[in-house]
C-alpha positions as CSV (number, residue, x, y, z in Angstrom):
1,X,10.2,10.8,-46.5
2,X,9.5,14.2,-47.5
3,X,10.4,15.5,-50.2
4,X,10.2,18.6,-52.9
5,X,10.3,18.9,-56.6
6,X,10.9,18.5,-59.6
7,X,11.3,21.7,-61.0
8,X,9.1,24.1,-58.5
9,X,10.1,28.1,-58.2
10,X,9.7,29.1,-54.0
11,X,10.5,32.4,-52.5
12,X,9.6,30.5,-49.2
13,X,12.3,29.4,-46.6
14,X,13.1,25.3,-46.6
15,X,14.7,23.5,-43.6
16,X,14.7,19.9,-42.6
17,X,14.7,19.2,-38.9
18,X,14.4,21.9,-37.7
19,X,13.3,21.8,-33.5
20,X,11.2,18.6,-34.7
21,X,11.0,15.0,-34.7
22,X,13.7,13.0,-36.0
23,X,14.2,13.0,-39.9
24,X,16.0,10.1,-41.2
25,X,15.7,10.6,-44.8
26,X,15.0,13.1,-47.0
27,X,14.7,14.7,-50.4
28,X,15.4,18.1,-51.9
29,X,15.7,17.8,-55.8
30,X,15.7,20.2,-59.3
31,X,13.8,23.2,-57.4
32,X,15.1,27.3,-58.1
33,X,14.5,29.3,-54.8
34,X,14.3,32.8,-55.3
35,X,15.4,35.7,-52.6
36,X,14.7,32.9,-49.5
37,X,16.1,33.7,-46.2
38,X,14.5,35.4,-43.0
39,X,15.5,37.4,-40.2
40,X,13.3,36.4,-37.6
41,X,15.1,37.4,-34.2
42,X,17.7,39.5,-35.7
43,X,19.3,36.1,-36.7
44,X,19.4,36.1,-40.7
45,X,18.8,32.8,-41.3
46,X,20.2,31.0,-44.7
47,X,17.8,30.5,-47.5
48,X,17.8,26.8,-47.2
49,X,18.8,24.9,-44.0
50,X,19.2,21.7,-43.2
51,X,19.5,20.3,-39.5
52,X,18.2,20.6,-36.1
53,X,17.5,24.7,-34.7
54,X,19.9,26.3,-32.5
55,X,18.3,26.8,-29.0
56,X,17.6,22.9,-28.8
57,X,14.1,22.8,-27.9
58,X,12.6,19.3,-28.8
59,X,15.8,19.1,-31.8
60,X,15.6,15.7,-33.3
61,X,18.4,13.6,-35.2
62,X,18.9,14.7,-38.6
63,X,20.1,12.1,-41.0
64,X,20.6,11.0,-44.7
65,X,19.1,14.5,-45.7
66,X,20.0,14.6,-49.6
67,X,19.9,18.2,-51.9
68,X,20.9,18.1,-55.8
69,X,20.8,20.0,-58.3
70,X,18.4,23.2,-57.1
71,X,19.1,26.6,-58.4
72,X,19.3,29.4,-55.0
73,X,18.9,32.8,-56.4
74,X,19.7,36.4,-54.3
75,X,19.3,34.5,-51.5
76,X,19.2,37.6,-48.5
77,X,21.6,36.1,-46.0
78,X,23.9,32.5,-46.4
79,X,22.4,30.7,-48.9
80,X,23.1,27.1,-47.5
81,X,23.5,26.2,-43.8
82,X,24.5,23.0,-42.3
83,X,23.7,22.6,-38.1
84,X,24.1,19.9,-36.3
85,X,23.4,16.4,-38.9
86,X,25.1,13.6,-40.4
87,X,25.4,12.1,-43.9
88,X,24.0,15.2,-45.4
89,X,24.6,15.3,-49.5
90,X,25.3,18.5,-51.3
91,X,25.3,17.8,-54.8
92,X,25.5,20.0,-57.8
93,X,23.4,22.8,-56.9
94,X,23.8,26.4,-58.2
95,X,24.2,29.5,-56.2
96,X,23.7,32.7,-57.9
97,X,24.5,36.2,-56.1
98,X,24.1,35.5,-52.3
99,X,23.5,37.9,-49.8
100,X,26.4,36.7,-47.5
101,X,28.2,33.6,-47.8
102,X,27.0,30.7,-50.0
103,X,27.9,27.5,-47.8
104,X,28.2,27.6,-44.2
105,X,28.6,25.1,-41.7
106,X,27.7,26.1,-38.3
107,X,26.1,29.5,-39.2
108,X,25.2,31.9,-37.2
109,X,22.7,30.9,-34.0
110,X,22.9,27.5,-35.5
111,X,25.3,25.1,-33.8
112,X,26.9,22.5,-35.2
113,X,28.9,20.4,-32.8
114,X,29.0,17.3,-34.4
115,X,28.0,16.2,-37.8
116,X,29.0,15.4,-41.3
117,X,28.5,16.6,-45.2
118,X,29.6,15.9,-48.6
119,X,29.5,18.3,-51.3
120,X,30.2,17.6,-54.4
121,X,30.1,19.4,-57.7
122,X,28.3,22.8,-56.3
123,X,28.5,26.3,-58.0
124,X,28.9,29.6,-56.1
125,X,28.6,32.7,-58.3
126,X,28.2,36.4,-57.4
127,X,29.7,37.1,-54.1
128,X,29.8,40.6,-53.5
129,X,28.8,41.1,-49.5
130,X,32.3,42.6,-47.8
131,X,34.5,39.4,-46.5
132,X,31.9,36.9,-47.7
133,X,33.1,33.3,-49.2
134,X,31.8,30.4,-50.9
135,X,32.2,28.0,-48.2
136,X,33.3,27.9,-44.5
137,X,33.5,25.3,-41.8
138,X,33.1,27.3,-38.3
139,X,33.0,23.9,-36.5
140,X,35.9,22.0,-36.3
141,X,34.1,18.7,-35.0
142,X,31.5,18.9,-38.2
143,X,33.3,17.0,-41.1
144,X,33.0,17.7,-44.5
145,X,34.0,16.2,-47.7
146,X,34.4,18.3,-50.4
147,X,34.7,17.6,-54.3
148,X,34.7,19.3,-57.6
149,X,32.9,22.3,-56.5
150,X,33.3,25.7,-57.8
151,X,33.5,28.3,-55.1
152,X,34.0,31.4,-57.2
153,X,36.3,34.2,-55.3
154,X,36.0,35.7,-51.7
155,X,37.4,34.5,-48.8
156,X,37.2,35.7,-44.9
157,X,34.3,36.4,-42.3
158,X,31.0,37.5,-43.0
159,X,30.1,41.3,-42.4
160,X,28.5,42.8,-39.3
161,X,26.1,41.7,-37.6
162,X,26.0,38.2,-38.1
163,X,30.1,37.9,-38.7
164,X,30.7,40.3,-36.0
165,X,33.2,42.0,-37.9
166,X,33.7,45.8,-38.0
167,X,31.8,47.7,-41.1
168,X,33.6,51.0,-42.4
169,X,31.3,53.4,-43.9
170,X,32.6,56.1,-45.8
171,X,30.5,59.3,-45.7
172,X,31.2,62.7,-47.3
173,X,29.6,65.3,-45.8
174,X,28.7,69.3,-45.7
175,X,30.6,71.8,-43.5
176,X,28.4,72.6,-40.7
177,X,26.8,70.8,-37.9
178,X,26.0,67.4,-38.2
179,X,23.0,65.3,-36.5
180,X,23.5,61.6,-36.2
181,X,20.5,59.1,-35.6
182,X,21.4,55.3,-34.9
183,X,18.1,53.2,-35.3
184,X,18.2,49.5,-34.2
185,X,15.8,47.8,-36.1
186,X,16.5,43.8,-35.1
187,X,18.1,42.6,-32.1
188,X,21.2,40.4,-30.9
189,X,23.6,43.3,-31.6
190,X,25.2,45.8,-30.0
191,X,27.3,49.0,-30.5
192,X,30.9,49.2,-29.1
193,X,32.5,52.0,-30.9
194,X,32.6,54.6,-33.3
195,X,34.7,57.3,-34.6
196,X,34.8,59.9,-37.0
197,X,37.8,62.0,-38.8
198,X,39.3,63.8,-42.1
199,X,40.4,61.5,-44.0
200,X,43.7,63.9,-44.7
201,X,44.6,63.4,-40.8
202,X,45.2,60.7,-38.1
203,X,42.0,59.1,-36.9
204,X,41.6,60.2,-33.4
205,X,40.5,57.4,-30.8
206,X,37.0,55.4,-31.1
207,X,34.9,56.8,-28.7
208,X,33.1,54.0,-26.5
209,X,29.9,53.2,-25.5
210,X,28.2,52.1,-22.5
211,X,25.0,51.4,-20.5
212,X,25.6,53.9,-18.0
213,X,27.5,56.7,-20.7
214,X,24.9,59.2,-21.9
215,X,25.5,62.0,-24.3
């Protein structure tokens, strides 16, 4: 049964059952992670993870999988995602100033069709990322039993890109001509729209994008 702790400080990235064998038991315990999370294929993946991966190559069953009492700290994405997994226990970890959303079932690129949790007695501090929240279920079929945690404030969807939710950036700028220079720097995103206008008048429409639009 593998198994980490007590009381060991990671910046690493921890999942259990991930595209592997199955894992019928295991043990995360009384570990602080600091700033975990990774972005490999544009997917910003949580700082800890627990079930099988998202595209399904060679996922095994993922079962009895049981985290208490670690510390996650500036975590850069979700701190905590649940895929596809049963009898997964949650229980009185702290999460201090995530970079998204603290809890998520189902995040993003991670599917959770079927599965089940409990949390119990979990902290969620710090959210500041635009719409993020302490906990949401994006799969209806993935139950979850929740008790006596303390979620802290924010609610809604996580922000562009892993949300897919607009962003609104407010720029002041100089009279005179302006150069604009979008760089992509990870992938699984696309760009549908924007629009510019003084603030003091009606926003005109977004101008849209396309393969075959140029200029």
């Amino acid at each position: 049964m593998p198994r980490k702790g007590p009381d060991e400080t990671t910046s690493g990235y921890w999942a259990s059952g991930t595209n592997g064998s199955d894992l019928l038991g295991a043990t995360l315990n009384a570990n602080t992670v600091v700033r975990s999370g990774g972005n490999g294929y544009g997917q910003g993946q949580p700082a800890l993870h627990v079930g099988n991966g998202g595209d399904g190559q060679n996922a095994g069953v993922v079962d009895h999988v049981s985290v208490t009492g670690n510390t996650v700290l500036d975590a850069l994405y979700d701190v905590v995602g649940l895929s596809a997994s049963t009898n997964t226990a949650m229980r009185d970890n702290t999460v201090t100033a995530p970079g998204h959303n603290g809890f998520v079932v189902a995040p993003p690129f991670y599917p959770a069709p079927t599965g089940s949790a409990a949390l119990t007695g979990n902290t969620v501090t710090g959210l500041s990322a635009p719409g993020a929240t302490a906990y949401r279920n994006n799969s209806p079929a993935f139950t979850v039993t929740a008790n006596g945690n303390s979620w802290g404030s924010g609610t809604g969807n996580p922000e562009a890109p892993y949300g897919g939710s607009p962003a609104a950036v407010p720029v002041t700028l100089p009279a005179g001509r302006q150069v604009l220079t979008l760089v992509q720097d990870t992938g699984g995103w696309n760009l549908n729209s924007m629009a510019f206008h003084d603030t003091s008048a009606p926003p005109p429409p977004a101008r849209r994008f396309s393969a075959a639009a140029r200029g």
